[in-house]
PDB file as gemmi writes it, atoms N, CA and C in Angstrom:
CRYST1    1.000    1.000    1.000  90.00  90.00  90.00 P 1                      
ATOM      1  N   UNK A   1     -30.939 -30.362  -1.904  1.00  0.00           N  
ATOM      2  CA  UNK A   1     -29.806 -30.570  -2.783  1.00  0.00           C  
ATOM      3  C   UNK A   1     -29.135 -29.247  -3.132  1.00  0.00           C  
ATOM      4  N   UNK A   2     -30.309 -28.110  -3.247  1.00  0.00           N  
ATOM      5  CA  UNK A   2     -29.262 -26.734  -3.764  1.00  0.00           C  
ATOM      6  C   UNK A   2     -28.293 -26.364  -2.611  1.00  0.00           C  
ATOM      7  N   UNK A   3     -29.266 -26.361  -1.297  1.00  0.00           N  
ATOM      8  CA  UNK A   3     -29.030 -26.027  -0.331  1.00  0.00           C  
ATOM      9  C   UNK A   3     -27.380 -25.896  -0.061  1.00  0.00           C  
ATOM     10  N   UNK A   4     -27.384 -27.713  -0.277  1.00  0.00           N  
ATOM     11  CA  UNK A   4     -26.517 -28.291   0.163  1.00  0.00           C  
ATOM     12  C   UNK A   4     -24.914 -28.113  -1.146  1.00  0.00           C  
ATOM     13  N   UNK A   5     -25.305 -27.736  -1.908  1.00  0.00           N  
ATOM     14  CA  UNK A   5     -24.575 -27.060  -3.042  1.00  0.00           C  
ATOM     15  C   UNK A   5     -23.573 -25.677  -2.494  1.00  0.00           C  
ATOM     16  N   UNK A   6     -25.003 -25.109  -2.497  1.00  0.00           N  
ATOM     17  CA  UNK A   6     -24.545 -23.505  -2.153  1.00  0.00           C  
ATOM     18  C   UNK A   6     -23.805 -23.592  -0.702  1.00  0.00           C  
ATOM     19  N   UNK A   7     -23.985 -24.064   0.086  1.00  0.00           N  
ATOM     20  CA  UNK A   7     -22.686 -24.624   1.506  1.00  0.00           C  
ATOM     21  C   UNK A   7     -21.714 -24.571   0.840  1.00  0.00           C  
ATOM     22  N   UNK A   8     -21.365 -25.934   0.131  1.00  0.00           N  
ATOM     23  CA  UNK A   8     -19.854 -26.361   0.114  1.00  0.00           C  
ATOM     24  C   UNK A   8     -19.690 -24.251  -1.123  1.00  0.00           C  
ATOM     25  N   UNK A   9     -20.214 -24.628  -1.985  1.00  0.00           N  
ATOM     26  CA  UNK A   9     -19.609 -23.099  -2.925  1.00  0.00           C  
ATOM     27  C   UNK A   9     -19.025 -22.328  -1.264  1.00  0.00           C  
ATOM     28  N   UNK A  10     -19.843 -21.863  -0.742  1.00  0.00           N  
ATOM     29  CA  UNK A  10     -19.320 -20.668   0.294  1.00  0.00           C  
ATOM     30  C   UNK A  10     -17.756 -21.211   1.137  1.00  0.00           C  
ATOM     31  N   UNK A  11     -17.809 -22.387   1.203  1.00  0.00           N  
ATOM     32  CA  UNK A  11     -16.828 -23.126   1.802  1.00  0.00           C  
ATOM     33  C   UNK A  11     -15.797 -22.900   1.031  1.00  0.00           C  
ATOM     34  N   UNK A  12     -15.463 -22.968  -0.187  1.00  0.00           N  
ATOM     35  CA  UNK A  12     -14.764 -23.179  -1.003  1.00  0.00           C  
ATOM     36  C   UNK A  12     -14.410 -21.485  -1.425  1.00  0.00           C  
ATOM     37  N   UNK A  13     -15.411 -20.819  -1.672  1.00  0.00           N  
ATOM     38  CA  UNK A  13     -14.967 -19.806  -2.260  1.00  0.00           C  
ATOM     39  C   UNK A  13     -13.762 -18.978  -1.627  1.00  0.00           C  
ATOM     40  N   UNK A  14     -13.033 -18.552  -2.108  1.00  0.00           N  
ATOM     41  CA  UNK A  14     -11.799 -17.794  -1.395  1.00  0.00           C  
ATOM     42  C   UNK A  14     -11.815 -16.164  -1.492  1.00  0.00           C  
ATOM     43  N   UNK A  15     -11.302 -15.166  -0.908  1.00  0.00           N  
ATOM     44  CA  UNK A  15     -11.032 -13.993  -1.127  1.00  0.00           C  
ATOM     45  C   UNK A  15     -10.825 -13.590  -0.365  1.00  0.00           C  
ATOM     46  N   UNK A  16     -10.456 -12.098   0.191  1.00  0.00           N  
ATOM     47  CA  UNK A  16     -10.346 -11.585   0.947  1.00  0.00           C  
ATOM     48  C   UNK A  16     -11.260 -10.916   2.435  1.00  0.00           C  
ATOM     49  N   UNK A  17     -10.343 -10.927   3.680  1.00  0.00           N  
ATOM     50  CA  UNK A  17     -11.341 -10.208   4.077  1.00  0.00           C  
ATOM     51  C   UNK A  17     -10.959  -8.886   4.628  1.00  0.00           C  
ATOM     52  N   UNK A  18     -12.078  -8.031   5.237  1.00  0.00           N  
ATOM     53  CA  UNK A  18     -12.039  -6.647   6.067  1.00  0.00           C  
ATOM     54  C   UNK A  18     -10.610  -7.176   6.903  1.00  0.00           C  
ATOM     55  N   UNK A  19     -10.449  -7.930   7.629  1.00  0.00           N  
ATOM     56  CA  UNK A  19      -9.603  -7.594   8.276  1.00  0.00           C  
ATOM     57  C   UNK A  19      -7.972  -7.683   7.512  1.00  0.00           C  
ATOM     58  N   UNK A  20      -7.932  -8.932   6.778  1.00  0.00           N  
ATOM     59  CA  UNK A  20      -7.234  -8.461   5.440  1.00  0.00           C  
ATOM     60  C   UNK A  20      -6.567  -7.029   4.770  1.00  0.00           C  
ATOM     61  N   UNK A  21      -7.516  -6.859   4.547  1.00  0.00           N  
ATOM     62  CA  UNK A  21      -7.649  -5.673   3.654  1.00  0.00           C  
ATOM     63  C   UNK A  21      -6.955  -4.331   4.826  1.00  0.00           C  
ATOM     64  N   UNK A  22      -7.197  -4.676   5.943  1.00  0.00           N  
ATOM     65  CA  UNK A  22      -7.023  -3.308   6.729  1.00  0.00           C  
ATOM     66  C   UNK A  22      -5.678  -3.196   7.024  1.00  0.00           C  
ATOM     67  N   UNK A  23      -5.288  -4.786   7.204  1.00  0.00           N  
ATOM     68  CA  UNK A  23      -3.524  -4.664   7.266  1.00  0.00           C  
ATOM     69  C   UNK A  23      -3.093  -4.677   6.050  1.00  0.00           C  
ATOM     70  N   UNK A  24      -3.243  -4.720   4.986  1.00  0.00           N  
ATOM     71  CA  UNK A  24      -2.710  -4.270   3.369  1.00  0.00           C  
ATOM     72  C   UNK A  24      -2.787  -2.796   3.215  1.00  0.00           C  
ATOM     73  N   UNK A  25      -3.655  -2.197   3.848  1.00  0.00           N  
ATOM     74  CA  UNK A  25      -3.721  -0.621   3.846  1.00  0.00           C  
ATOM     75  C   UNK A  25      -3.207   0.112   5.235  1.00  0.00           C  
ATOM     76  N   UNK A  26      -2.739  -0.733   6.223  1.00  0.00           N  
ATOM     77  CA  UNK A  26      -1.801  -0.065   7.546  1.00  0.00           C  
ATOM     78  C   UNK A  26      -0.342  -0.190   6.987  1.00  0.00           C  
ATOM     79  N   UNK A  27       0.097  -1.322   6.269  1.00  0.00           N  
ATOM     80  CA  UNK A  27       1.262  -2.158   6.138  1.00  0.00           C  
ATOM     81  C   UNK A  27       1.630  -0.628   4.267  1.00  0.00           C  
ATOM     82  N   UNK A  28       0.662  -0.598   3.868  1.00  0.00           N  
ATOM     83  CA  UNK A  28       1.243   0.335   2.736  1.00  0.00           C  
ATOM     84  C   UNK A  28       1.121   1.903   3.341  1.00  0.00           C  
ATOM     85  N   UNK A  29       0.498   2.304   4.059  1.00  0.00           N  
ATOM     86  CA  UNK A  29       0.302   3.463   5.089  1.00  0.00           C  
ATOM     87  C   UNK A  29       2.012   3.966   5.399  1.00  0.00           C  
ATOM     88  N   UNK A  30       1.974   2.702   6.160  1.00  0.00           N  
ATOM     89  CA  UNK A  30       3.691   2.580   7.075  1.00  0.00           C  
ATOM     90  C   UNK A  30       5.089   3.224   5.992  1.00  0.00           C  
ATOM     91  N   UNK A  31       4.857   2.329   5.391  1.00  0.00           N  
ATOM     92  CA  UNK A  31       5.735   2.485   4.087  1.00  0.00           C  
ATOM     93  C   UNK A  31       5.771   3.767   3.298  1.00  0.00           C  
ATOM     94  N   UNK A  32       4.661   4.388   3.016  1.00  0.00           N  
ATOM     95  CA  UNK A  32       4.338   5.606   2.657  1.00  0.00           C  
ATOM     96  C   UNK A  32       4.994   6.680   3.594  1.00  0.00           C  
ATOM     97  N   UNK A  33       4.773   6.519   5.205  1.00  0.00           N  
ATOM     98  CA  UNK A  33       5.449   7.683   5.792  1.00  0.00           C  
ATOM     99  C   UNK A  33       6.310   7.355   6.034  1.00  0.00           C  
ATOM    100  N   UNK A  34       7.024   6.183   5.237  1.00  0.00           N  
ATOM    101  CA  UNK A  34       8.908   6.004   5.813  1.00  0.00           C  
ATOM    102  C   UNK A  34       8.947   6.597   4.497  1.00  0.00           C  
ATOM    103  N   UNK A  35       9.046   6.401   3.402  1.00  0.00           N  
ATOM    104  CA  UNK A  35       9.480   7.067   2.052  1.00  0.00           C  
ATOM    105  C   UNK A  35       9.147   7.997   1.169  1.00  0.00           C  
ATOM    106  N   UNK A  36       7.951   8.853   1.815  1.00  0.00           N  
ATOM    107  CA  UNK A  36       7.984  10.273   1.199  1.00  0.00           C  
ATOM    108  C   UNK A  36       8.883  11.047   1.731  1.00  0.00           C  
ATOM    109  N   UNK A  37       8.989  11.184   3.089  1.00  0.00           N  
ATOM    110  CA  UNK A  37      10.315  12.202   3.374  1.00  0.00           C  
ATOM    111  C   UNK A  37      11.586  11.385   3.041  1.00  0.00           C  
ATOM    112  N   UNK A  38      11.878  10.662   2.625  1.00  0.00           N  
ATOM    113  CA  UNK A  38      13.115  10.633   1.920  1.00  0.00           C  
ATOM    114  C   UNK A  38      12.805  10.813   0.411  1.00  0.00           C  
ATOM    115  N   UNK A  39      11.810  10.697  -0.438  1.00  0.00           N  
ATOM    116  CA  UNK A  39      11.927  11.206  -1.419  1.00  0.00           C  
ATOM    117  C   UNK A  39      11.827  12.429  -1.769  1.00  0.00           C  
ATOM    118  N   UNK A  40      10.868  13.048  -0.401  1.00  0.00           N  
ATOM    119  CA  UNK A  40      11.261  14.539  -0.714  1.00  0.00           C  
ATOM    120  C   UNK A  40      12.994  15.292   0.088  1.00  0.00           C  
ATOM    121  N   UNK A  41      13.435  14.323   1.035  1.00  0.00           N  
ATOM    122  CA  UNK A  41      14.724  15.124   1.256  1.00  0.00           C  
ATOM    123  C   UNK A  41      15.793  14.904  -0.295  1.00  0.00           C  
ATOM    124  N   UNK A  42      15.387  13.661  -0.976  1.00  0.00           N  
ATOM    125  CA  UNK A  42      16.492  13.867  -2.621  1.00  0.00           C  
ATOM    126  C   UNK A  42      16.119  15.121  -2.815  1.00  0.00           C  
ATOM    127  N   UNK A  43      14.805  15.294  -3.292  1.00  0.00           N  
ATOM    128  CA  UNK A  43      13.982  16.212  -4.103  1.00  0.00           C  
ATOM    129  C   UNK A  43      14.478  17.941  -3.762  1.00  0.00           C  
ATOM    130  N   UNK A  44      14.504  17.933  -2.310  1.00  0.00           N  
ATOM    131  CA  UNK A  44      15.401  19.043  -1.857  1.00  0.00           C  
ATOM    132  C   UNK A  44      16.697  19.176  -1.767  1.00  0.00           C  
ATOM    133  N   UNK A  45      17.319  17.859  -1.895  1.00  0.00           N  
ATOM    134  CA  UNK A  45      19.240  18.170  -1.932  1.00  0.00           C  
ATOM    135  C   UNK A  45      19.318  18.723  -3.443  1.00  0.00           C  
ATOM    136  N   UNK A  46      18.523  17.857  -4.600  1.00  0.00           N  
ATOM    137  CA  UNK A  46      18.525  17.899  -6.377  1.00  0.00           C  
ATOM    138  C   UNK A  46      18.439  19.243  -6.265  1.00  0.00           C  
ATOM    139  N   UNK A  47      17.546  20.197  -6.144  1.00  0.00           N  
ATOM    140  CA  UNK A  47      16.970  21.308  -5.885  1.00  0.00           C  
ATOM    141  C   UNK A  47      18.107  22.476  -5.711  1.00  0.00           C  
ATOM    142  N   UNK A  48      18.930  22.066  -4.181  1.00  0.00           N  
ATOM    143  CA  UNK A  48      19.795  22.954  -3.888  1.00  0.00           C  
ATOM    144  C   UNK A  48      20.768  23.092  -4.389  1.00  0.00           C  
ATOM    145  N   UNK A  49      21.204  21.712  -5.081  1.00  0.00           N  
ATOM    146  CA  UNK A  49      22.500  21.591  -6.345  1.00  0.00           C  
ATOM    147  C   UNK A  49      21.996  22.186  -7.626  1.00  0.00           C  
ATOM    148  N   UNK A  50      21.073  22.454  -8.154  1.00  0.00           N  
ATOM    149  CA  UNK A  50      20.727  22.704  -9.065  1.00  0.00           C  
ATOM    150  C   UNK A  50      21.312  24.758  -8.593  1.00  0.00           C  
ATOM    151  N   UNK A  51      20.308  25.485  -7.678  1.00  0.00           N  
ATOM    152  CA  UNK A  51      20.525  26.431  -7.410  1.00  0.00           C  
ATOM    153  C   UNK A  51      21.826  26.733  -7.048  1.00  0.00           C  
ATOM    154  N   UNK A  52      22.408  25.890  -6.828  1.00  0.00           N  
ATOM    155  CA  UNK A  52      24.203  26.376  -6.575  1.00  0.00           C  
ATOM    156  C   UNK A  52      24.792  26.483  -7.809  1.00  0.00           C  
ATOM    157  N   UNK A  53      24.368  25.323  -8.748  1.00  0.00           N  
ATOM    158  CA  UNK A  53      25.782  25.315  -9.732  1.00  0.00           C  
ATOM    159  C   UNK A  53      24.675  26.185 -10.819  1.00  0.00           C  
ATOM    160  N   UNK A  54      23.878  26.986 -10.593  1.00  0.00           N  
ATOM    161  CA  UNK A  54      22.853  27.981 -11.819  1.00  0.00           C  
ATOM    162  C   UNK A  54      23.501  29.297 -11.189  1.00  0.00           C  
ATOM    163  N   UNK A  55      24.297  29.371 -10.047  1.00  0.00           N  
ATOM    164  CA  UNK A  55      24.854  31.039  -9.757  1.00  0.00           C  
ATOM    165  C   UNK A  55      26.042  30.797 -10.510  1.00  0.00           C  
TER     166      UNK A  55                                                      
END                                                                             
């Protein structure tokens, strides 16, 4: 009877898995090296306007 308990629980239980998880961390990876160099090319235009209009 437990046996047969603890089956269906595993059946039922939900969450994630490894392979899951690996495309949630390729898929935010991706994204990361599309939008740091554009946040650092603002970061360097802000930068150079700043040093122009401070002469």
């Amino acid at each position: 009877m437990k046996l047969a308990r603890i089956c269906e629980y595993l059946k039922i239980k939900k969450g994630f898995t490894i392979v899951d998880l690996l495309v949630i961390i390729c898929v935010i990876g991706i994204l990361a090296a599309i939008m740091i160099p554009v946040f650092m090319g603002h970061h360097q235009n802000r930068l150079a306007k700043q040093i122009k209009f401070s002469k």
